[in-house]
LUMMAR-46466 format. One record per residue (C-alpha): residue number from 1; z negated, y, x negated. Coordinates in steps of 0.5 Angstrom, whole numbers, padded with zeros to 4 digits. Example, Ala and Ser with C-alpha at 12.3 -4.5 7.8 and 13.67 -1.06 7.14 Angstrom:
BEGIN
SITE    i      z      y      x
SITE    1  -0016  -0009  -0025
SITE    2  -0014  -0002  -0027
***
This chain:
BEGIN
SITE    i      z      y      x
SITE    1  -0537   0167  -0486
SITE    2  -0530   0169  -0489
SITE    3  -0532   0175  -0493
SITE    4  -0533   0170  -0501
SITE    5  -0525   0169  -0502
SITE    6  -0522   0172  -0507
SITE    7  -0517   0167  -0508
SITE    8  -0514   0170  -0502
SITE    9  -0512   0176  -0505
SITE   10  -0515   0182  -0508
SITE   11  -0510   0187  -0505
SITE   12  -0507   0189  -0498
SITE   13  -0500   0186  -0500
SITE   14  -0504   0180  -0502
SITE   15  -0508   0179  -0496
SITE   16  -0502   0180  -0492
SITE   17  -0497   0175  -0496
SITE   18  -0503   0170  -0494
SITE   19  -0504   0171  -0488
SITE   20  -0497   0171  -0485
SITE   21  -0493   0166  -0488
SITE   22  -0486   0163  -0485
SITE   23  -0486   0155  -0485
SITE   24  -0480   0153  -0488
SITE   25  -0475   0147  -0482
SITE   26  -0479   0141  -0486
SITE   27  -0486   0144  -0486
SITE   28  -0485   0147  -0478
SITE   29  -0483   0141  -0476
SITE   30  -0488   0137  -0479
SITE   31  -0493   0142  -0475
SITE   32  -0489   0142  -0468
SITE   33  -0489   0134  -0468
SITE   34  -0497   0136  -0466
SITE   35  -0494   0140  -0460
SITE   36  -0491   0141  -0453
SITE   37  -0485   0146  -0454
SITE   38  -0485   0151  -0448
SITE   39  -0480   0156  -0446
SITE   40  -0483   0164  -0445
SITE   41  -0480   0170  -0443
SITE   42  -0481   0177  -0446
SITE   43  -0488   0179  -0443
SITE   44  -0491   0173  -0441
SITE   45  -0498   0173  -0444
SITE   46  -0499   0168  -0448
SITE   47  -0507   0169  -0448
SITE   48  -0513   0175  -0447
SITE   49  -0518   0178  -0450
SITE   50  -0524   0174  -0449
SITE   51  -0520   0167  -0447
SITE   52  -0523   0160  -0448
SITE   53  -0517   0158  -0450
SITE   54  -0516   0155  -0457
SITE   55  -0509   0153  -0458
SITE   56  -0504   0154  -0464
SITE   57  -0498   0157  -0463
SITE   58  -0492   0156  -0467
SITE   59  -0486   0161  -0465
SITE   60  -0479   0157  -0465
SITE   61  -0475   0162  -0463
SITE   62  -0476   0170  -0461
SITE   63  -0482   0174  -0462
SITE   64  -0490   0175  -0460
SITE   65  -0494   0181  -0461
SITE   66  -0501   0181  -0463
SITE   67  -0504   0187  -0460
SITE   68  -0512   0190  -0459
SITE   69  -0514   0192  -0453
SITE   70  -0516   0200  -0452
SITE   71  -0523   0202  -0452
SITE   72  -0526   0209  -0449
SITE   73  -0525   0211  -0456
SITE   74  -0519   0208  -0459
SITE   75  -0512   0207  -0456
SITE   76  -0509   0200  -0456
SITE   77  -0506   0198  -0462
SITE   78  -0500   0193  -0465
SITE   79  -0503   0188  -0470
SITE   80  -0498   0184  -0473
SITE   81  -0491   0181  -0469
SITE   82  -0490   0174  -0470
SITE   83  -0483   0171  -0471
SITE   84  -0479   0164  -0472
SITE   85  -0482   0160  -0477
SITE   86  -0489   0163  -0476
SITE   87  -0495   0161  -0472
SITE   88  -0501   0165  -0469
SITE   89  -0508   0163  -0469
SITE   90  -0514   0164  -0473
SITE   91  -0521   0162  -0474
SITE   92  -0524   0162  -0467
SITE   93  -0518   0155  -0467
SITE   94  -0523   0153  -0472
SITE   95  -0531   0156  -0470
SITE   96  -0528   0155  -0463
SITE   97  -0530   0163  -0461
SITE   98  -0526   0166  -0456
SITE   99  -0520   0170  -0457
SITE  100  -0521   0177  -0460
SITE  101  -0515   0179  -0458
SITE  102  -0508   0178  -0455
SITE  103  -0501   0176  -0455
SITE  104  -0496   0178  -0450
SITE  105  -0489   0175  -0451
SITE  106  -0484   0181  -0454
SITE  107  -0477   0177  -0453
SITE  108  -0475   0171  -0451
SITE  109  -0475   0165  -0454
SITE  110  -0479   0157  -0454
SITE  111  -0486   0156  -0458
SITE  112  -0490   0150  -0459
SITE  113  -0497   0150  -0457
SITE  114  -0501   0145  -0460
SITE  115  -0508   0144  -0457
SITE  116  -0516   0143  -0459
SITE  117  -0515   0135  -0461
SITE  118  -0508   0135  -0464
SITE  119  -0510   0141  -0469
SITE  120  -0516   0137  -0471
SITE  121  -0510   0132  -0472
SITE  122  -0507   0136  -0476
SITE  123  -0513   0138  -0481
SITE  124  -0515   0132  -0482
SITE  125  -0509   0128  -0483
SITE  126  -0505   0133  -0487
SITE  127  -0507   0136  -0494
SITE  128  -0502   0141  -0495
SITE  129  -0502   0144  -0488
SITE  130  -0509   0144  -0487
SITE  131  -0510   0148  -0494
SITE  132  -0503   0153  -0491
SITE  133  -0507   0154  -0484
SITE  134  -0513   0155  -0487
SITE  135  -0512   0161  -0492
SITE  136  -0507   0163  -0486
SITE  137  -0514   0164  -0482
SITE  138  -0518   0166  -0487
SITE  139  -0514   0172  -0488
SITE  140  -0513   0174  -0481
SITE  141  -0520   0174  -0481
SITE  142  -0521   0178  -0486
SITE  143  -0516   0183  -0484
SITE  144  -0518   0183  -0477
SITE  145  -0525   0186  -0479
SITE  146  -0522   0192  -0482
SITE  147  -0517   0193  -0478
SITE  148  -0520   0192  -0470
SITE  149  -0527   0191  -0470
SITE  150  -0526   0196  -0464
SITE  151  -0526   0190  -0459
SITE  152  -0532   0189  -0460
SITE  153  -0536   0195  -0461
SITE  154  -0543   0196  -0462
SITE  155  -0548   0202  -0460
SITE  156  -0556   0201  -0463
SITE  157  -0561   0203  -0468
SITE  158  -0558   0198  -0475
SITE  159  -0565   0200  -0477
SITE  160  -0569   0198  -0472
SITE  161  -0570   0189  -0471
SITE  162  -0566   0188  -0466
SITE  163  -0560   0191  -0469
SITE  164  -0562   0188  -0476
SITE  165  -0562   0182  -0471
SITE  166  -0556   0183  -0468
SITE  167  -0552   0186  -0475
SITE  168  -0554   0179  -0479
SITE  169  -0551   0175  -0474
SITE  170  -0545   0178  -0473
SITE  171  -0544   0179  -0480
SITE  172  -0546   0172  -0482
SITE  173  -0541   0169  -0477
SITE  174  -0536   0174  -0480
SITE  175  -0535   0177  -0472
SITE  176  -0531   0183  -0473
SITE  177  -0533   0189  -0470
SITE  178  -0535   0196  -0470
SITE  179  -0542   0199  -0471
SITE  180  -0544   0206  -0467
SITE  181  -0551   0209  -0469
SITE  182  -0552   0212  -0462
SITE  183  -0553   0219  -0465
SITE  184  -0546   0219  -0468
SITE  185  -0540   0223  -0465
SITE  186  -0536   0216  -0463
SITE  187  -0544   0213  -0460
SITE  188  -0545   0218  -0456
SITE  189  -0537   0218  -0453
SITE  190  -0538   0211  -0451
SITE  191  -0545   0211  -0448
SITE  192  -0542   0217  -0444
SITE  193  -0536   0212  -0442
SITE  194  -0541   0205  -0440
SITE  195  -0547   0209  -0437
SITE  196  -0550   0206  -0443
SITE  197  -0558   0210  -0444
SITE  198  -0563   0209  -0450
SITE  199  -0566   0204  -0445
SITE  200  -0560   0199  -0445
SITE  201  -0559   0200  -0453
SITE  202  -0557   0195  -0457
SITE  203  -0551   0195  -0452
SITE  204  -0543   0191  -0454
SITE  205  -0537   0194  -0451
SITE  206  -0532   0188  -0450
SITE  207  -0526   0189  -0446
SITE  208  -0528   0184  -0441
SITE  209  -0534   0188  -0441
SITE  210  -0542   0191  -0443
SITE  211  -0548   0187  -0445
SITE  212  -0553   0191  -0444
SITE  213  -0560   0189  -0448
SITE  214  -0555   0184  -0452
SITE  215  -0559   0179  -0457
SITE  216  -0554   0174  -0461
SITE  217  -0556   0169  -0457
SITE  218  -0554   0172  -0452
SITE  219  -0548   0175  -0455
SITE  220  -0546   0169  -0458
SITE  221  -0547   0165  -0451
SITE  222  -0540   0170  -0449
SITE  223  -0538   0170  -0455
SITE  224  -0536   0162  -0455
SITE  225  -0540   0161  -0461
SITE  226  -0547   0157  -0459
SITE  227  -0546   0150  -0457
SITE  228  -0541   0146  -0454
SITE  229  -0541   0138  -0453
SITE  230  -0536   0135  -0457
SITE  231  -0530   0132  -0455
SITE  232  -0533   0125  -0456
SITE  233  -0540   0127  -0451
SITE  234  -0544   0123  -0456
SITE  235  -0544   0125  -0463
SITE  236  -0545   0121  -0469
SITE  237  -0549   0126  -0473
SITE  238  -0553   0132  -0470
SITE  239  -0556   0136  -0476
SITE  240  -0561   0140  -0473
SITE  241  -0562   0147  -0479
SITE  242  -0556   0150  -0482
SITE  243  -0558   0152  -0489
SITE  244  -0556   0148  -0496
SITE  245  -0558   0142  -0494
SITE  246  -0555   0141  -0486
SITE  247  -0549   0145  -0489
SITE  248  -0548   0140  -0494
SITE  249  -0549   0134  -0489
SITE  250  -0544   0137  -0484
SITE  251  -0539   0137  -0489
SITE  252  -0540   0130  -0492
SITE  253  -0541   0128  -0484
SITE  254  -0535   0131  -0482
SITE  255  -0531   0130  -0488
SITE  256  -0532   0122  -0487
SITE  257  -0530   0122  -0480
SITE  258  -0537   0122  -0477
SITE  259  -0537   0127  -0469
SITE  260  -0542   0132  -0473
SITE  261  -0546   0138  -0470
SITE  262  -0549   0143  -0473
SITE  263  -0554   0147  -0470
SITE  264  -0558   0154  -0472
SITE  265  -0563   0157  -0468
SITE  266  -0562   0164  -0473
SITE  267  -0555   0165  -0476
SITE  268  -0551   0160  -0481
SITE  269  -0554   0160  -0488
SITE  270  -0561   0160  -0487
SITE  271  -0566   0162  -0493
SITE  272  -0561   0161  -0498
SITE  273  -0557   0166  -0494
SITE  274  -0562   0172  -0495
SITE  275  -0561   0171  -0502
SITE  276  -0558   0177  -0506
SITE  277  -0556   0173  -0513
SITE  278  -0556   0166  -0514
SITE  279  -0554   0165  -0522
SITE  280  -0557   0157  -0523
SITE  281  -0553   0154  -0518
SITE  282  -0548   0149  -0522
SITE  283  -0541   0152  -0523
SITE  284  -0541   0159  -0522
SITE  285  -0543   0162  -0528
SITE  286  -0543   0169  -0526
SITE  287  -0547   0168  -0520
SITE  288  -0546   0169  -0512
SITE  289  -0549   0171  -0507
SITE  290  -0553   0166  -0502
SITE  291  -0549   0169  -0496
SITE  292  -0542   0167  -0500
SITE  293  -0545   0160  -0502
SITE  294  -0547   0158  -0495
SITE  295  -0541   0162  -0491
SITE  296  -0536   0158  -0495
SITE  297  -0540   0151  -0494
SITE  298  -0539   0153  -0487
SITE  299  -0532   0154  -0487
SITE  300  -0531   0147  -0490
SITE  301  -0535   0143  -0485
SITE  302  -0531   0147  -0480
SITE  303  -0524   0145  -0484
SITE  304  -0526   0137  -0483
SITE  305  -0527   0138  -0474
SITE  306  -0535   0141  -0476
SITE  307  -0538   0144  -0469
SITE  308  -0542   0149  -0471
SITE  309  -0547   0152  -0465
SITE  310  -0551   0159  -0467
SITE  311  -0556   0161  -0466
SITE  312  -0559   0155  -0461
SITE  313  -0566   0153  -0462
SITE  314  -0568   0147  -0461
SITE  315  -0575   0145  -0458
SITE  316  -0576   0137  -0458
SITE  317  -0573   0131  -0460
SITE  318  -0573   0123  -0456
SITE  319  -0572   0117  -0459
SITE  320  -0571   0111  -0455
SITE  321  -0567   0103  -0457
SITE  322  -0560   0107  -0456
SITE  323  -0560   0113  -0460
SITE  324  -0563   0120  -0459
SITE  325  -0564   0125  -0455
SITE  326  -0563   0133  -0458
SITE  327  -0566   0138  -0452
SITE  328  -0563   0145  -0454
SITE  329  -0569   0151  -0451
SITE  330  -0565   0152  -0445
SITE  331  -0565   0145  -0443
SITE  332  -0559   0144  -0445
SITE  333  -0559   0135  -0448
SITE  334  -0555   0133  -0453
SITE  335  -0554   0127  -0454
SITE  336  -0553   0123  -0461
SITE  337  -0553   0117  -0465
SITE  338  -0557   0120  -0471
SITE  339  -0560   0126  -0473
SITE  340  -0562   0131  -0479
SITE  341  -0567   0135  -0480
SITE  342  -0566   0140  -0484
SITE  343  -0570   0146  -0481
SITE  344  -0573   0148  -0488
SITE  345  -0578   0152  -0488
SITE  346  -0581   0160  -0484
SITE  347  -0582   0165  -0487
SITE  348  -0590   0167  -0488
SITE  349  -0593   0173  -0485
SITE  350  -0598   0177  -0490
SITE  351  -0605   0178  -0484
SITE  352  -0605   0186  -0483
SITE  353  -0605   0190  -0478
SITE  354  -0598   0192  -0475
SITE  355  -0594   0187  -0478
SITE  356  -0589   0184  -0472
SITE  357  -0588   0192  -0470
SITE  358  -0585   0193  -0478
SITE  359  -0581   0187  -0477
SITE  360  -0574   0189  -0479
SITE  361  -0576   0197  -0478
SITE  362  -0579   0197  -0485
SITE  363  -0580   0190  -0487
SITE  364  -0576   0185  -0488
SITE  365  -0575   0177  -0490
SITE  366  -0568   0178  -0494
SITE  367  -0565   0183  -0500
SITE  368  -0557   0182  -0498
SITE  369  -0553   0188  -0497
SITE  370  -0555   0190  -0489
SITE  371  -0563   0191  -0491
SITE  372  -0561   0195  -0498
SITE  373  -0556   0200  -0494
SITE  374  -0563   0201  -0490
SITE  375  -0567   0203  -0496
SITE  376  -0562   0207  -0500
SITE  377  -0565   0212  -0505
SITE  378  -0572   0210  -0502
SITE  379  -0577   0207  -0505
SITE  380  -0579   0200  -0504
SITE  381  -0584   0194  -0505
SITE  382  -0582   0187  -0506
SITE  383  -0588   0181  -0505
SITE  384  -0588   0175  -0509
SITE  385  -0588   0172  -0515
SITE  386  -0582   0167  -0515
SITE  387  -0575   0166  -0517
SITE  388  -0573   0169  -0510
SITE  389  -0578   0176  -0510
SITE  390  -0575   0176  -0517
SITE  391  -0568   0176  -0515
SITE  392  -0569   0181  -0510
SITE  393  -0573   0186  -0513
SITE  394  -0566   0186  -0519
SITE  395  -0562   0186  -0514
SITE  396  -0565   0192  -0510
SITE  397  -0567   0196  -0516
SITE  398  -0559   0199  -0516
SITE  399  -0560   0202  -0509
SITE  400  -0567   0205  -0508
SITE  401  -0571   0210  -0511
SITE  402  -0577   0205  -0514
SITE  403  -0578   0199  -0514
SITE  404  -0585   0196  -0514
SITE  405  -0586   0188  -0515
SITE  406  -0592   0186  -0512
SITE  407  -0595   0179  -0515
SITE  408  -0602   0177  -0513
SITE  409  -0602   0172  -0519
SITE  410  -0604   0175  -0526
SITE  411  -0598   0171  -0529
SITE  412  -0591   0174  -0527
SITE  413  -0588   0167  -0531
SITE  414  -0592   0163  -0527
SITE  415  -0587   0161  -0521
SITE  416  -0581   0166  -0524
SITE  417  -0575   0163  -0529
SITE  418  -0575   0166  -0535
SITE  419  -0569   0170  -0535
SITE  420  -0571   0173  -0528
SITE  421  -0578   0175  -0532
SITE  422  -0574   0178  -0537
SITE  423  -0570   0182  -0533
SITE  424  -0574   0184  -0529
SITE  425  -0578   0187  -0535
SITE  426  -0573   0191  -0538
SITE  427  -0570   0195  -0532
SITE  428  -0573   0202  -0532
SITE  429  -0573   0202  -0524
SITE  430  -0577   0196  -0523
SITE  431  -0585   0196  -0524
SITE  432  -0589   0190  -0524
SITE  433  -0595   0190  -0521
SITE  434  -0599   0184  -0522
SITE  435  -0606   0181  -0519
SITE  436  -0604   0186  -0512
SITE  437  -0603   0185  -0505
SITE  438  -0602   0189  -0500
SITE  439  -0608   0191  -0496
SITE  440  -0605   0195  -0490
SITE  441  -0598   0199  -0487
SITE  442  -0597   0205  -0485
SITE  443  -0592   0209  -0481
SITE  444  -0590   0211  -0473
SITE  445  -0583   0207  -0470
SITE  446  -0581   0205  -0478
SITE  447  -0586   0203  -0484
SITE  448  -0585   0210  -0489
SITE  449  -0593   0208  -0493
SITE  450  -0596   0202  -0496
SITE  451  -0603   0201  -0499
SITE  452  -0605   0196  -0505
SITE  453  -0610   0194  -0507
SITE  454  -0614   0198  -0513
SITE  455  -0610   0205  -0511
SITE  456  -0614   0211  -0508
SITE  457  -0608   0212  -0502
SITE  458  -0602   0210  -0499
SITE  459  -0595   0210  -0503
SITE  460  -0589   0212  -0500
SITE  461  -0585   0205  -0498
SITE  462  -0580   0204  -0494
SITE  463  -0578   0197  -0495
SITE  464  -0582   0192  -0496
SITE  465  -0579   0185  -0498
SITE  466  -0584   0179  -0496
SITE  467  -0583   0172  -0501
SITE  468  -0589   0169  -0501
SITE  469  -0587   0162  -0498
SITE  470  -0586   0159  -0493
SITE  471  -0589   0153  -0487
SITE  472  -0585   0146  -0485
SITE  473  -0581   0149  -0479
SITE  474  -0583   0142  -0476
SITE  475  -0588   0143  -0471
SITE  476  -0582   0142  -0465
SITE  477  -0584   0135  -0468
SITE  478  -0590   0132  -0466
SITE  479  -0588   0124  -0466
SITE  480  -0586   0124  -0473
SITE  481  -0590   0123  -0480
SITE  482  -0591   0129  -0483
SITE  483  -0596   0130  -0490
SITE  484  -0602   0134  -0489
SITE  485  -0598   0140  -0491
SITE  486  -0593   0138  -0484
SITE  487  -0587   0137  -0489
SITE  488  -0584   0131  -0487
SITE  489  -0585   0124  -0490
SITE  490  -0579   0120  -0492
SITE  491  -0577   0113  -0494
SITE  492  -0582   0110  -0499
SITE  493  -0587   0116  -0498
SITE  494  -0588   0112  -0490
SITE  495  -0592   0106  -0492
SITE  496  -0595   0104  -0485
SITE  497  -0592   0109  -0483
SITE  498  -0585   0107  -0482
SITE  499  -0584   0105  -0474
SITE  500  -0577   0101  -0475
SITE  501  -0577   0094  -0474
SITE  502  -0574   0089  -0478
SITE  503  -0571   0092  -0484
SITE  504  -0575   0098  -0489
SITE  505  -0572   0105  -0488
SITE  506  -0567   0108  -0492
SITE  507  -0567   0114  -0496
SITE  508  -0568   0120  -0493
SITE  509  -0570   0116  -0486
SITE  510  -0577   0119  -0483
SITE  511  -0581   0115  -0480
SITE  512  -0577   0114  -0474
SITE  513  -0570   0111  -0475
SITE  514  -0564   0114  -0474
SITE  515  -0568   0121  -0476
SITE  516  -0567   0124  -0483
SITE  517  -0569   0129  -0487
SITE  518  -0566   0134  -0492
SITE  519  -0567   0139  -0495
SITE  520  -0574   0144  -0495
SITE  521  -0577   0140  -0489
SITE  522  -0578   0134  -0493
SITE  523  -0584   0133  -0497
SITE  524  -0584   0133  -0504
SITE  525  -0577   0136  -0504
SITE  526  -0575   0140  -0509
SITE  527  -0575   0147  -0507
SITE  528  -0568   0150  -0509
SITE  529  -0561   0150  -0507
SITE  530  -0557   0145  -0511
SITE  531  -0563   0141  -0509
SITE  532  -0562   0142  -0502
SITE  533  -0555   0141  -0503
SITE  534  -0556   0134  -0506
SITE  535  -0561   0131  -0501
SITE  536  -0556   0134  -0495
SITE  537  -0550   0130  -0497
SITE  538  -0554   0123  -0500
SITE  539  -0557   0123  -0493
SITE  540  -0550   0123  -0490
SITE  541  -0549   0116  -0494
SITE  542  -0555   0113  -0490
SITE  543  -0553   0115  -0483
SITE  544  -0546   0113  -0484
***
């Protein structure tokens, strides 16, 4: 979530300058009028590692330490000591993750504690300090992740699903921590330490304690990262996906002052986020990154009082005369006066043998930085013939050995843009294989052979990268109007169809009102990010 911001500085001195200003008397003052002043002793705990606690602490006089906790392969260390004038907080004040490490008073002196309200007041009221605090807690991030990943380490097989699974959520929420393949020096120390066995594998050692067979809803339930009713009970706006278009929501929802809750059963950033390389999105000439779009949407529904809850699915939807009804898969209800829906679409399977066994052991869903590491020197197979199989099969062409383009069609222009077709067509590791699909997969525990069709044997394939499409992920909807495709209709789309009572629905409304669609989830959309951007934020004009 924070890993896009160069703005903050390229090297350690910059980050550092960043992260730790000192607030100048008129500036502290403006700060501390959101606080309670206490006075505190040299050794008081001012928090731990795992707290729910999320307050800011604006050091008046003394000093804090800021210091990791040792684990059984690493002692305990100094981060940094906050002195008078300076403040100590992060991200978790704004995602609401429990803390990562703790604060111990070092000499003796007053802060100010400003809590969860009053520091949404802050940021919200305050330009100049909210933009200060904000790059202050981006650095921090930043700087956590290099320097004390350690408070939560992670023991797994990152080739396998579930530890490519548990890697992209913590990547994709920007969580510091340290991955140990189980077969390394530090895996087999800390396994040895915990009791940990293969059988308890993916396992995170935290300092309060091991999570044993861990998945990220799981971790993030410990984490403080999933779900939490807001301040209010009743939110204004629940904007169920969080891609382009449920993050564009949020921020314009939040931004405007609407109680906005963002929910995503996988991770922050949704397809777009497995994307390697946008280049056509306004405003950014030499591209990004899918996940560096999303993460820094992220960050600013998060900077105007967002609450943002992942992975949490969702399983059904109640309407009634006096708002709506979000029922989370462990039973949790939200109740909300609006509702988005921005699920977009799920990825399409190819119907062959072992396929679910090869899923995030060999095939994948996306081509960022965490599949190619998997694949490096080794030959791959995209499939597909879209602008995503195309930005895929260019961005994995740097790191693997050969990579094969797999299209069913005959025509690779068809359904690519021009510039891709180009690329692709000049780079010499790239070859195009055009009217061919995949007919079977091979291999033990992981994918290592494919075979296409037209070839006599298998070829040597350890990634095989599938964008061939997707379905509505709007079956959790049986109540509302959908196409014959299951997308969902919208306003002038419904006809007599529309359940409303007294008034025609607005745009982006479906067929039951207070419940609107954005993004890929909507029929006859425009299947592309900016689009997706576009419809998210328009929507927010019709519930507000």
């Amino acid at each position: 979530m924070v890993t896009s911001f160069p703005e903050l500085g390229e090297s350690d001195d910059e980050l550092t300058a960043a992260a730790f200003p000192t607030l100048d008397a008129e500036r502290f003052a403006r700060v501390a009028g959101y606080g309670v002043r206490q006075e505190v002793k040299a050794g008081d705990i001012l928090f731990d590692v795992g707290d729910e606690d999320c307050d800011l602490i604006l050091i008046e006089e003394g000093s804090v330490e800021i210091v990791r906790t040792p684990t059984a392969i690493a002692p305990g260390e100094l981060f940094i000591t906050g002195r008078a004038g300076q403040f100590v907080g992060e991200m978790n004040l704004l995602t609401g993750q429990t803390r990562i490490l703790s604060a111990r008073v070092a000499e003796d002196g007053a802060v100010h504690r400003i809590g969860p309200e009053s520091f949404r007041l802050l940021m919200a009221r305050d330009t100049e300090l909210s933009d200060l605090l904000l790059r202050a807690f981006l650095a921090r991030r930043l700087l956590l992740a290099e320097r004390s990943g350690r408070n939560l380490e992670v023991v797994g097989e990152a080739a396998t699903g579930p530890g490519m699974a548990l890697e992209t959520f913590l990547s994709r929420q920007a969580v510091p921590h340290l991955w140990l393949e189980p077969e390394s020096a530090e895996g087999r120390a800390t396994m040895a330490d915990q009791g940990l066995t293969g059988a308890d594998l993916p396992a995170v050692v935290t300092p309060r304690g091991t999570l044993r067979s861990v998945n990220p809803g799981v971790l993030s339930q410990h984490l403080g990262l999933t779900y939490r009713r807001t301040p209010k009970g009743i939110a204004d706006l629940t904007i169920v996906g969080a891609g382009p278009a449920g993050l564009a929501a949020a921020v314009y929802g939040a931004s405007e002052g609407l109680e906005t809750q963002l929910l995503d059963a996988v991770a922050i950033g949704g397809q777009a986020a497995a994307s390697s390389r946008i280049e056509n999105y306004m405003g950014f000439p030499f591209g990004l990154s899918g996940a560096a779009l999303t993460s820094r949407a992220a960050v600013q529904a998060l900077k105007f009082g967002a609450h943002i809850g992942s992975p949490c699915g969702v399983r059904s939807l109640r309407s009634g005369p006096g708002g709506h009804v979000v029922t989370l898969v462990d039973g949790t209800e939200i109740e909300t006066r609006t509702v988005l829906i921005a699920t977009g679409a799920a990825y399409r399977d190819l119907p062959l043998d072992r396929w679910a066994d090869f899923v995030g052991s060999g095939i994948y869903y996306a081509a960022t930085d965490l599949e190619a590491q998997a694949v490096t020197g080794m030959p791959v197979t995209v499939v597909g013939g879209a602008n995503s199989a195309g930005q895929a099969a260019i961005y994995l062409a740097r790191r693997a050995s050969k990579v094969t383009l797999a299209v069913r069609g005959d025509d690779l222009y068809a359904k690519m843009s021009s510039y891709l077709v180009e690329r692709i067509l000049a780079d010499p590791a790239i070859e195009v294989r055009t009217a061919t699909e995949v007919t079977a997969l091979h291999g033990t525990h992981r994918l290592d052979r494919i075979t296409l069709s037209g070839d006599d044997a298998p070829c040597g394939c350890f990634g095989l990268f599938c964008f061939i499409g997707a379905t509505p992920a709007t079956e959790w909807l049986p109540g509302i109007a959908v196409d014959d495709k299951g997308f969902l209709l919208t306003d002038a789309q419904l006809g007599d169809r529309w359940t409303g009572a007294g008034r025609a629905p607005l745009p982006f409304e479906t067929s039951t009102p207070g419940v609107f669609a954005a993004g890929d989830a909507r029929s006859e959309s425009m299947k592309r990010v900016a689009a997706a951007v576009g419809e998210g934020a328009s929507a927010v004009r019709s519930v507000h």
